[in-house]
C-alpha angles and dihedrals in degrees: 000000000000120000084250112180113236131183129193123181126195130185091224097188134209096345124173131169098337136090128246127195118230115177135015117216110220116254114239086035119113097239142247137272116211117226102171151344136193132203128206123178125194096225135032115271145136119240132130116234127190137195112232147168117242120190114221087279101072089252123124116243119226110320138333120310093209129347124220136218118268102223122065124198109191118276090001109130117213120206118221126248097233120213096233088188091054090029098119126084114205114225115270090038138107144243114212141150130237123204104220096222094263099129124303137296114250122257094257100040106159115200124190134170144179136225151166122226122247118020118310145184106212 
């Protein structure tokens, strides 16, 4: 299977201290390896918001996929820092986000993130 880009985008919502999955990652496929991820709010805030991998259970799997900025200007979007070491996602699993308990995500918080399938050193 080919390194193919992919992108996906959700409207997440009012999210605070908890975690939300985004995006499944077929079973049987080889996985995904996350290479960025960009978040825009609607309104100013303050809130910090991770990238993690979550199992079919709802809980996150070893360490943080991509960490955002804290401080949001309206309509600014902030790119997120991505742990290349913990970047790849195994099949079955789960992409989510988790809001760290800093605030709290706008009502309008759009994520979006990009990855290769398979696993892949960039």
């Amino acid at each position: 299977m080919s390194n193919t880009f992919q992108n996906e985008t959700v409207n997440i919502g009012a999210l605070s201290n908890a975690t939300m999955p985004l995006f499944k990652v077929p079973a049987g496929y080889s996985g995904i390896t996350v290479i960025g991820g960009q978040c825009v709010q609607r309104t100013a805030g303050t809130t910090l918001l991770y990238l993690v991998e979550m199992d079919s259970t709802g809980a996150t799997v070893a360490g943080t996929l991509g960490t955002f900025g804290t401080v949001y200007a309206v309509n600014t979007p902030q790119a997120a820092t991505i742990t290349g070491s913990r970047s790849f996602v195994d099949a079955g699993n789960y992409i989510g986000v988790k809001e760290g308990n800093v605030g709290a995500a706008a009502a309008i918080t759009i994520v979006s993130f990009q990855f290769l399938n398979g696993k892949a050193e960039y």
